[in-house]
C-alpha positions as CSV (number, residue, x, y, z in Angstrom):
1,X,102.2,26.5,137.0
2,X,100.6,23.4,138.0
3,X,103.6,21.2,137.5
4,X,105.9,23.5,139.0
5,X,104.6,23.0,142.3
6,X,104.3,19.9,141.6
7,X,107.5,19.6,141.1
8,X,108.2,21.7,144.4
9,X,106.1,19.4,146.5
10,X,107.9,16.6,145.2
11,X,111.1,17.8,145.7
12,X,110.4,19.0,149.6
13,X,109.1,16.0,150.1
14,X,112.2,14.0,149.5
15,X,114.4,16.7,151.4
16,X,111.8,16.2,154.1
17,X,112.3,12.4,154.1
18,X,116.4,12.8,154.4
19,X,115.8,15.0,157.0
20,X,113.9,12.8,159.0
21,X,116.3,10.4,158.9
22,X,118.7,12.4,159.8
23,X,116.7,12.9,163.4
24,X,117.1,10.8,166.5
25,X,114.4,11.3,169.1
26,X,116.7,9.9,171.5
27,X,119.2,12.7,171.1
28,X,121.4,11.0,168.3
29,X,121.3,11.4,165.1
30,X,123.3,13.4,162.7
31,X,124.2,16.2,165.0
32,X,125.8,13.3,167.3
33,X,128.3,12.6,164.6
34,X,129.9,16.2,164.9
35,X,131.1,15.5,168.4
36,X,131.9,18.3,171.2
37,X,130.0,21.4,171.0
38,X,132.9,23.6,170.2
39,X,133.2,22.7,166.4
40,X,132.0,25.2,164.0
41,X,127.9,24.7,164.3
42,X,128.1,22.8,167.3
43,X,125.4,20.0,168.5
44,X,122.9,22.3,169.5
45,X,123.1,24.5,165.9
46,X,122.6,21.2,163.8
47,X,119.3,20.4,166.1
48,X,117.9,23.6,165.9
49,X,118.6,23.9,162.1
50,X,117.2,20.5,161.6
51,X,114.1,21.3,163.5
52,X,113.7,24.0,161.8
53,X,113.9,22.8,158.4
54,X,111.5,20.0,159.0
55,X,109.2,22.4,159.9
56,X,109.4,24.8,157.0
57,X,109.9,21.9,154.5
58,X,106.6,20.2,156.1
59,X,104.4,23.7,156.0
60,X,105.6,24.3,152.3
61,X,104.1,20.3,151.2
62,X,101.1,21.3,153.2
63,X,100.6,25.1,151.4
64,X,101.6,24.0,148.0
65,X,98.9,21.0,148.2
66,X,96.4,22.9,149.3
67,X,96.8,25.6,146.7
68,X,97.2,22.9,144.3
69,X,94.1,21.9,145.1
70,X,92.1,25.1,144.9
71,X,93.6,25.3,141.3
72,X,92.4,22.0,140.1
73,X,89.4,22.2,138.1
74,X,86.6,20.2,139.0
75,X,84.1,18.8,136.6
76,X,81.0,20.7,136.8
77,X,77.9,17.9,137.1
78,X,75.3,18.5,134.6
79,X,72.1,16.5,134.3
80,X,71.2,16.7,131.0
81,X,67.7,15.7,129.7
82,X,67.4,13.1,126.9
83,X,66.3,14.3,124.0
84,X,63.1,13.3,122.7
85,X,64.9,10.7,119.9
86,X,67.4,9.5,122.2
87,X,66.2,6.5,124.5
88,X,66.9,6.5,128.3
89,X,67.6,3.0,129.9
90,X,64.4,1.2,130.3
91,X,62.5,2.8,128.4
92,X,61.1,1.7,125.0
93,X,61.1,2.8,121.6
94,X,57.7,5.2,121.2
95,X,55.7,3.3,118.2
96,X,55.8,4.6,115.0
97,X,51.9,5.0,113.2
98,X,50.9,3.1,111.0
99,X,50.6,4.7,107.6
C-alpha cells in the first residue's frame, strides 16, 4: 500500500511540475497558444482547467504525504538496562575472588 502512494505522489508530482510550466502569470502560457476565444475550450476554459488541476494535483501530494506519514512506523526507543555480565562504557570489569 505504501508504494502505491508512493507511486501516486510521484506521479502527481511530475504532472504538477508540467503543469506549472504550462502557466504564465503574465497571462501567457499554454492557453495563449489556442488563440481567439471562440475555438473549442477557448482561453478562459484552458485557465480555469489549469488552475484547477494545479490545485487538485497539489492537495493530493499534500494528503497522500501526510497519510504516508501517519503509516510509517517509527521505532519505538527502549532503554534497556545492561545486564549484570555485560559492561557499559566506562565502567570496569567487577574483580573476580581470589580462590
Amino acid at each position: 500500500m505504501d508504494i502505491l502512494l508512493q507511486i501516486i505522489i510521484i506521479i502527481a508530482s511530475i504532472l504538477l511540475t508540467f503543469l506549472v510550466f504550462a502557466q504564465n502569470p503574465k497571462g501567457g502560457g499554454l492557453s495563449s497558444d489556442f488563440g481567439a476565444a471562440q475555438q473549442l475550450g477557448g482561453v478562459k476554459s484552458t485557465n480555469e482547467f489549469i488552475v484547477k488541476a494545479t490545485w487538485v494535483l497539489a492537495g493530493t501530494i499534500m494528503l497522500l504525504s501526510i497519510i504516508l506519514t501517519i503509516r510509517t512506523k517509527t521505532p519505538s526507543q527502549v532503554i534497556e538496562e545492561p545486564t549484570p555480565t555485560e559492561q557499559t562504557p566506562g565502567q570496569q570489569a567487577p574483580a573476580q575472588p581470589a580462590q
